[in-house]
N, C-alpha and C positions, 0 to 999 in steps of 0.2 A: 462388649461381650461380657459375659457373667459368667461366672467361674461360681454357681448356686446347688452344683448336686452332689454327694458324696460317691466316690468311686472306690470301692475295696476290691484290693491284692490277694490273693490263692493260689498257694502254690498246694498240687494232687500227695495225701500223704502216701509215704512209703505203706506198700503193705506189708506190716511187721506181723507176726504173729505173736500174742498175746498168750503164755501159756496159762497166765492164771486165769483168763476169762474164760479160754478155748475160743477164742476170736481174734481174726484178722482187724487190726487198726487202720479205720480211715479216714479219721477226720480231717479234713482240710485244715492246711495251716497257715492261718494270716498271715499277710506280707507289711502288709501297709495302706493307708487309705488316703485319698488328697483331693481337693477341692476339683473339679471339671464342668467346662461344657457340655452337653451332652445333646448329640443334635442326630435325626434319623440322616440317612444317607438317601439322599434323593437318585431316581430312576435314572437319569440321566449319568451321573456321576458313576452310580455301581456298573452301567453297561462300560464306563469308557475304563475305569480303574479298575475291576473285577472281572472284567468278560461277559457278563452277565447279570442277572438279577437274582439276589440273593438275600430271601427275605429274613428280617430282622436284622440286618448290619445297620451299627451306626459309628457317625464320626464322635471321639472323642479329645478336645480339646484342655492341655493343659498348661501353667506358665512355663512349665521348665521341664527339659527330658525327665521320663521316670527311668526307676530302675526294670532293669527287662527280664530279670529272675524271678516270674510269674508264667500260674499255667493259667487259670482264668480270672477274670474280673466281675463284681457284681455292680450294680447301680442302685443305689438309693435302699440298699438292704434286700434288694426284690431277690427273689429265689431262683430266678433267670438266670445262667450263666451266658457269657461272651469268652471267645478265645479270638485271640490274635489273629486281622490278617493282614496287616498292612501298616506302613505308618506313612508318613507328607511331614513332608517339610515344607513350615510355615513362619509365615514373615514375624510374627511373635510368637512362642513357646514351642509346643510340641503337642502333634497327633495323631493318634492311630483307629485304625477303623476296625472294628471289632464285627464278630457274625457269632448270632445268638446258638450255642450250644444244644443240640438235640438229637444226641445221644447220650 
């Protein structure tokens, strides 16, 4: 297995209000980023783990738990967001299945 894409960490900023701008602050705040598998979740899988089919969820694979003090995840720098929904417990490292943000 290959451990080939980059995964970055985002945690949602607080909305501070800015009075020198006259704007609300929201920029996302890096968490951290670390090597992963990154593999679509197959039909089968999301009806028995998820209840259904829910498009754009995927499994991500890494050597070692991460930290869990994130609101989303990106892949490969894409502008797609993933949030949290699940994690497996597997016979080496650690992974969690993600579903593509759209809202």
């Amino acid at each position: 297995m290959r451990y080939d894409t980059i995964v970055s960490f985002f945690k949602d900023a607080d909305q501070k209000y800015n009075p020198r701008t006259h704007k609300h602050n929201n920029e996302p705040i890096f968490v951290d980023s670390f090597f992963a598998n990154v593999t679509d979740l197959g039909l089968k899988n999301q009806v028995q783990l998820l209840g259904g089919i829910k498009q754009g969820s995927k499994t991500i694979r890494f050597k070692e738990k991460i930290a869990t003090d994130w609101d989303y995840l990106t892949i490969d720098g894409d502008d797609r967001k993933y949030r949290f929904i699940s994690s497996l417990s597997v016979q080496k490292g650690y992974a969690v299945i993600v579903g593509e943000d759209v809202g």
